[in-house]
C-alpha positions as CSV (number, residue, x, y, z in Angstrom):
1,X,12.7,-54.8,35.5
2,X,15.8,-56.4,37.0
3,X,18.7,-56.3,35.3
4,X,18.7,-60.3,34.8
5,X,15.5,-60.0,32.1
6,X,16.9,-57.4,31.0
7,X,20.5,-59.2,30.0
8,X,18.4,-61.9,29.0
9,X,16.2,-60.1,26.3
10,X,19.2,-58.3,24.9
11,X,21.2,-61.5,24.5
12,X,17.9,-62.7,23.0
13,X,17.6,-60.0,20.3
14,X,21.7,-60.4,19.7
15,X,21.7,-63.7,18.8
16,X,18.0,-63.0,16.1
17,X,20.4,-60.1,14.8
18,X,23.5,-61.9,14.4
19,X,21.6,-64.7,12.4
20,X,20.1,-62.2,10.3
21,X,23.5,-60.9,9.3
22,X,24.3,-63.9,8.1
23,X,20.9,-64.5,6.0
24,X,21.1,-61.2,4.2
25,X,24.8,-61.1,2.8
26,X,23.0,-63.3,0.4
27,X,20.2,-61.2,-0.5
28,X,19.8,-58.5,-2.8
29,X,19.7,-54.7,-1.4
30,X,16.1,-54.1,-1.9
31,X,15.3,-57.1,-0.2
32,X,17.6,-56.6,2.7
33,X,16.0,-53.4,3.2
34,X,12.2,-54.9,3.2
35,X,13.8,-57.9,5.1
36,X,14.9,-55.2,7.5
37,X,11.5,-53.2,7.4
38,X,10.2,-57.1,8.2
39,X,12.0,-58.0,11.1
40,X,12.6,-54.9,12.9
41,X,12.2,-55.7,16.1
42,X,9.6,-53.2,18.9
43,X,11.6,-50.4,20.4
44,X,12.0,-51.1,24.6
45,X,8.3,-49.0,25.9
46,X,6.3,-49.4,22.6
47,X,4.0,-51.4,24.0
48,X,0.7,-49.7,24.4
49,X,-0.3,-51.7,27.7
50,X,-3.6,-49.6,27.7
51,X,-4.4,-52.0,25.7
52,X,-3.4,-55.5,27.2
53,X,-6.2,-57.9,27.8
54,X,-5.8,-58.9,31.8
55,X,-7.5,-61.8,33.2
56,X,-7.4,-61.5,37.0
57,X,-6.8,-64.7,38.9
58,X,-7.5,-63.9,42.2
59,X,-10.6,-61.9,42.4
60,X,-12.1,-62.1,46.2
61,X,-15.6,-60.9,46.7
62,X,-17.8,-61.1,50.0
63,X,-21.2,-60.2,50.8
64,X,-21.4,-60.3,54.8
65,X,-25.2,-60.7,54.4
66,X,-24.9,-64.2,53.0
67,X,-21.1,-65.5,54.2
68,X,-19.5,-65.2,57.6
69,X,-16.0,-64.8,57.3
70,X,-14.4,-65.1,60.5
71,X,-10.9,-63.5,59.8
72,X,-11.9,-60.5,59.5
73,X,-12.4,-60.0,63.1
74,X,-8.8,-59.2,63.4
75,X,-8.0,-56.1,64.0
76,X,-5.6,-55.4,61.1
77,X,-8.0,-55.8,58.4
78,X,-11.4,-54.3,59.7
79,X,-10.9,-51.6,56.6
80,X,-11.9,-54.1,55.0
81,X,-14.7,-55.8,57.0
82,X,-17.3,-54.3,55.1
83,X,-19.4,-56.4,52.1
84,X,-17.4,-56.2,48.6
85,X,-19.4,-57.0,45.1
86,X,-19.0,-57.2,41.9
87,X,-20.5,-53.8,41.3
88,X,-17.9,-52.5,43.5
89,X,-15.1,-53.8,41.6
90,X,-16.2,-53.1,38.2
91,X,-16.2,-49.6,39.5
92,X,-12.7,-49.2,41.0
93,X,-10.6,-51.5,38.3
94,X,-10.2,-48.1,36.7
95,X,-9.1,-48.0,32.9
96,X,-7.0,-51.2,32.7
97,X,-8.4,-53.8,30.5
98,X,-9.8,-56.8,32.7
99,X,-11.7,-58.9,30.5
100,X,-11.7,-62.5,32.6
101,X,-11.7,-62.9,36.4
102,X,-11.5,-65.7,38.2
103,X,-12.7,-65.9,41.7
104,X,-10.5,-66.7,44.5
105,X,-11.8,-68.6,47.8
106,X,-12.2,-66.0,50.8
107,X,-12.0,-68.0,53.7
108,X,-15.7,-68.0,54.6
109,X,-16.6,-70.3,57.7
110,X,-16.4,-74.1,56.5
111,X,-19.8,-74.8,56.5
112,X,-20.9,-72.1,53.9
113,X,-18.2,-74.0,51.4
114,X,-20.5,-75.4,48.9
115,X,-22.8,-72.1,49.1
116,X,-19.8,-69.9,48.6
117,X,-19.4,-72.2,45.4
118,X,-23.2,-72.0,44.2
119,X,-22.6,-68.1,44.7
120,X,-19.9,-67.9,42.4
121,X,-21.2,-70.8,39.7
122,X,-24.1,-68.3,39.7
123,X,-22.0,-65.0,38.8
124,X,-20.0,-67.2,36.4
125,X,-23.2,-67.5,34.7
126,X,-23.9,-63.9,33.9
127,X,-23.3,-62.0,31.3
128,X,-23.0,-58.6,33.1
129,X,-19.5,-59.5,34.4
130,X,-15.9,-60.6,33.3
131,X,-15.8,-63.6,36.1
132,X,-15.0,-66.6,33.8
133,X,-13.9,-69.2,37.0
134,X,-13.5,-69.8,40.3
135,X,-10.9,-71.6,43.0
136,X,-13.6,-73.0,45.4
137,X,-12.8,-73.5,49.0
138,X,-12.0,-76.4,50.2
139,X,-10.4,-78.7,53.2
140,X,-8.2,-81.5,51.8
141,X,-7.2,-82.4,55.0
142,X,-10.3,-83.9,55.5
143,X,-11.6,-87.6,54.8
144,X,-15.3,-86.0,53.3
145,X,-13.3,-83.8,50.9
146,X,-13.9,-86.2,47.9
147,X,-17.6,-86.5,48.7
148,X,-17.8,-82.4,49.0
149,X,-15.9,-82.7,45.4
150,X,-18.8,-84.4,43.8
151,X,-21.2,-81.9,42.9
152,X,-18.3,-80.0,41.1
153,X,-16.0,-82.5,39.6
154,X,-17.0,-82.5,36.1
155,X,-18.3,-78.5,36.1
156,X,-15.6,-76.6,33.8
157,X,-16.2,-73.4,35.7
158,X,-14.5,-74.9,38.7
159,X,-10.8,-74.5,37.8
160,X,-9.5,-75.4,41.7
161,X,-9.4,-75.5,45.0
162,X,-7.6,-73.0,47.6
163,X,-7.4,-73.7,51.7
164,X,-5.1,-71.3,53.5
165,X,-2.4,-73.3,55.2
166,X,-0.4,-69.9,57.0
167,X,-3.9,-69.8,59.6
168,X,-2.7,-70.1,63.3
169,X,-4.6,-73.1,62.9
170,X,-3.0,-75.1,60.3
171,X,0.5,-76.8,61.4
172,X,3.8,-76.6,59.6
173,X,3.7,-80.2,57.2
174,X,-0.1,-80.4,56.9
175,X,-0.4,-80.0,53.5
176,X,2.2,-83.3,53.4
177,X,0.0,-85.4,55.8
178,X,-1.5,-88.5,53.8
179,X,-5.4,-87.4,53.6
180,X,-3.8,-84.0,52.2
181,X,-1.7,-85.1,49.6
182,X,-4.3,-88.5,48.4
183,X,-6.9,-85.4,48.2
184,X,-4.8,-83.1,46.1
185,X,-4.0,-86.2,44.0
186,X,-8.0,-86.7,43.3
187,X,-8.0,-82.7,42.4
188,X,-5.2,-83.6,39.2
189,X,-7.3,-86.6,38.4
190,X,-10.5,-84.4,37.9
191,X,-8.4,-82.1,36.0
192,X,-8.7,-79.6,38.6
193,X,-5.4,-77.6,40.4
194,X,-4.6,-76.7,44.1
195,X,-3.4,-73.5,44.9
196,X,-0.9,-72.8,47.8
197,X,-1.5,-69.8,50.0
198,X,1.1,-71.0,53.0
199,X,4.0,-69.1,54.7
200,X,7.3,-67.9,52.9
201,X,9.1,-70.3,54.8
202,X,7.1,-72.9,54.1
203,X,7.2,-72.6,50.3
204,X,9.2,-76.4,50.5
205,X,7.1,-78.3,51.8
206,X,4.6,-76.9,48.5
207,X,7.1,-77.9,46.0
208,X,7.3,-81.4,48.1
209,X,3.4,-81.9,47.6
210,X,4.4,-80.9,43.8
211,X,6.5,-84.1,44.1
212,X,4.1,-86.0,45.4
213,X,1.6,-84.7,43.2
214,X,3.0,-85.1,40.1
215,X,-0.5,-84.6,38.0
216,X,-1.9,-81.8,39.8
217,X,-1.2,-78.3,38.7
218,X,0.0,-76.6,41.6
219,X,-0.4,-72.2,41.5
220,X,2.0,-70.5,44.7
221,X,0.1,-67.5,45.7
222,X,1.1,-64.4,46.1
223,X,4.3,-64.9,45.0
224,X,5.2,-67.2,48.2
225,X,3.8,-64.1,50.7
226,X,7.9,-63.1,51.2
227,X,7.3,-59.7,52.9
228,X,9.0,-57.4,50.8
229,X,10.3,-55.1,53.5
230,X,11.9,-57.9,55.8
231,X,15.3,-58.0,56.9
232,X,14.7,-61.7,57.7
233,X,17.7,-63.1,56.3
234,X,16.7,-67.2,57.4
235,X,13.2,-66.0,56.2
236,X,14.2,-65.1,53.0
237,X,16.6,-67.9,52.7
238,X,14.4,-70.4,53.3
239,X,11.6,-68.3,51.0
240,X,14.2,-68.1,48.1
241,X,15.4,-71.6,48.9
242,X,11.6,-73.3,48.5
243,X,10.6,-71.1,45.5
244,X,13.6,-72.5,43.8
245,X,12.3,-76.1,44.5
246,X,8.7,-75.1,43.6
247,X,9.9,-74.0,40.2
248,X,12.0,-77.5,39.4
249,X,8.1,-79.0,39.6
250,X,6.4,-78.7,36.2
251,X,3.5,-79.1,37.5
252,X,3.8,-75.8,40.2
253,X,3.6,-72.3,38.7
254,X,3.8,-68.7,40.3
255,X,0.8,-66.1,40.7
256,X,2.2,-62.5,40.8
257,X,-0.4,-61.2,43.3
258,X,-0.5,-59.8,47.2
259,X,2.6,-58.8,47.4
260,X,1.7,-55.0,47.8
261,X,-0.2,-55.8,51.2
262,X,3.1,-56.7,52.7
263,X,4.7,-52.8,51.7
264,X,3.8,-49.9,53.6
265,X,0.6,-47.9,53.6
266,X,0.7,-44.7,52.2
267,X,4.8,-44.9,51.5
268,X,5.3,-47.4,49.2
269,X,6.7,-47.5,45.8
270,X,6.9,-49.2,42.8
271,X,10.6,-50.1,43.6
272,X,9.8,-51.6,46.9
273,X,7.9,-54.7,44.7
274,X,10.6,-55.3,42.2
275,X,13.2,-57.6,44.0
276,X,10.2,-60.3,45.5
277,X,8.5,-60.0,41.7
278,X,11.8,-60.6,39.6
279,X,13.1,-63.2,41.8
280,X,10.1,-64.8,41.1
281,X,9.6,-64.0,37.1
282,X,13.3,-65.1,37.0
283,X,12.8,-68.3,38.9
284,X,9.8,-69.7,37.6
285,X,10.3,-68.0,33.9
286,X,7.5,-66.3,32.4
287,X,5.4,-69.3,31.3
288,X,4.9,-70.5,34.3
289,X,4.2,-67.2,36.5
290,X,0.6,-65.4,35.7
291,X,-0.9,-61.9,37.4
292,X,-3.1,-61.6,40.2
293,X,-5.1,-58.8,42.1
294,X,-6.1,-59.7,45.3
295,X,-8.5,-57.2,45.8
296,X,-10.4,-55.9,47.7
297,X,-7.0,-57.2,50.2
298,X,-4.6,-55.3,47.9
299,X,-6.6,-52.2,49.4
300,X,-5.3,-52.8,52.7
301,X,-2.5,-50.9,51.3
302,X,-2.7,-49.2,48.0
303,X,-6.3,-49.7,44.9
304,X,-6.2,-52.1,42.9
305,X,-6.2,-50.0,39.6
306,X,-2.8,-48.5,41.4
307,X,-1.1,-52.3,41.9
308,X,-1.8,-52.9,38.5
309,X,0.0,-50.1,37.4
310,X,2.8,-50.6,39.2
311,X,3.4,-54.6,38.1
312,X,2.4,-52.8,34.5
313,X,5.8,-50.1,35.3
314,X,7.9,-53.2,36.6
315,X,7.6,-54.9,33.5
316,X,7.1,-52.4,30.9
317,X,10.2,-52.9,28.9
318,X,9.5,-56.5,28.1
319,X,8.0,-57.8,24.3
320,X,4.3,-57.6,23.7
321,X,3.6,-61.2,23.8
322,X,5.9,-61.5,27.0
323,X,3.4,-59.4,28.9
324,X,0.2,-60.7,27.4
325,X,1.7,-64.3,29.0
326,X,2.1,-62.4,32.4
327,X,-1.4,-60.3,32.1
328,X,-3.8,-62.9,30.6
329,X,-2.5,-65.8,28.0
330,X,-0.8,-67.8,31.2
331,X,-3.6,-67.6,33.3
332,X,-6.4,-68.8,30.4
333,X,-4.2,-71.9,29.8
334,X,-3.3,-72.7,33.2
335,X,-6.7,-72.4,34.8
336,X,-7.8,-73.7,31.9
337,X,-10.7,-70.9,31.7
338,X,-13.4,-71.1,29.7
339,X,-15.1,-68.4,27.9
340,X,-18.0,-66.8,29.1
């Protein structure tokens, strides 16, 4: 973890002991002792994270028998043009402890929205798999967006509603153009949030519809999509620059998620994630930023099971209850995920 966190949990733990200085001058021994026995606090690495609950937010599945998706076409994802289920993913989360998903949107071709939806209602519904929720797709930026709403506005397995603005399609601003934002605005009054999947330079203009959208949870995906091996020093600027803003919104929060697609294949490491991840952790704080897997896109570049335990290495010195926020207890009360 970056030094930052780390100079803020030692200060943390200085000021507890120095308190409890002060408390036990006025106790006897013995009771100092149990007091001591008590309050000791976890040693930095004791945490088993074998055992931390994760619920992942941003769980894509396709079947190409039943959705088109026309991004894949591209030629620098056809590893990935291939059908992904649930059985698939049960199957390669290897020994880390998912027990709640939440489906993310996957692009599909507009007018398979509200089946895309009924697919994933439908898998919410089982019992023979963790997915709790789902971020339906969506198009704000259009005038029948309210009347699409309708059929899921009061469905509690609905948390929100994604639309990627960094397609070559979608203009710099849209998100701020008036059928966008009066659209977002209905998704707060249903109690429902908007993420923000939009270029790294671009992050401003989501903390402006924040502004603008002041009872609305916003989520920034994949922590802004800030390459992590660019030397794009107005890039980064403006990406460090609009995540800042972002974070002075209450209402706008941080998913820790895709950012291992933008490392090398093959020759990453753990150590290439850190500085994007602790910017983020650090500018957002840790109630306000919650974990993400992105697969099956994570596996343009490394398995899932692998990104998690990397995040899981990044953050392993923190308390207990610290990462349980990051892995799982953020994500519940943000998404406001129900129980299966």
């Amino acid at each position: 973890m970056s030094e930052t966190i780390n100079r803020r949990t030692f200060l943390s733990a200085a000021g507890v002991a120095a308190a409890s200085v002060c408390v036990n001058s006025a106790l006897p021994l013995a009771a100092q002792e149990q007091k001591k026995k008590q309050a000791a606090p976890k040693k930095e690495g004791t945490v088993n994270q074998n055992d931390l609950e994760i619920c992942d937010t941003h769980q894509h599945l396709w079947d190409l028998t039943k959705f088109k998706l026309p991004w894949l076409k591209g030629d620098e994802v056809q590893k990935i043009n291939r059908s992904f289920l649930m059985s698939d993913y049960l199957k390669l989360v290897g020994t880390h402890k998912v027990v709640k998903t939440v489906y993310m949107e996957v692009n599909v071709d507009p007018k398979q929205q509200a089946a895309e939806a009924e697919y994933v209602l439908d898998l919410c519904g089982k019992k023979d798999n963790p997915m709790c929720g789902a971020i339906i797709g969506g198009s704000p930026q259009s005038a029948e967006f309210a009347k699409y709403m309708e059929p899921f506005a009061a469905n509690k397995r609905i948390n929100g509603v994604r639309t990627v603005l960094h397609d070559p399609d979608r203009p710099k601003g849209m998100c701020l153009e008036k059928t966008f934002v009066d659209n977002v605005k209905r998704l707060g009054d249903m109690g429902k949030s908007f993420d923000l999947c939009m270029r790294p330079d671009e992050i401003g203009d989501g903390a402006k519809l924040g502004e603008l959208c002041p009872k609305t949870t916003l989520v920034v995906d994949h922590c802004g999509n800030m390459p992590v091996h660019s030397d794009d020093k107005a890039q980064r600027e403006a990406w460090m620059k609009g995540m800042k803003a972002a974070a002075a919104r209450p209402n706008t929060f941080c998913k820790i998620s895709g950012i291992i697609v933008t490392a090398k294949p093959d020759a990453w490491k753990t150590s290439d994630l850190e500085p994007n991840i602790s910017f983020c952790l650090e500018t957002f704080g840790i109630d306000r930023c919650f974990f993400g897997g992105d697969w099956p896109v994570c596996t343009l570049t490394a398995p899932l099971a692998d990104w998690i335990s990397s995040l899981k290495d990044i953050v392993k010195h923190m308390p207990l209850d610290w990462q349980k926020k990051l892995f799982h207890d953020n994500a519940v009360r943000v998404y406001q995920v129900a129980a299966k």
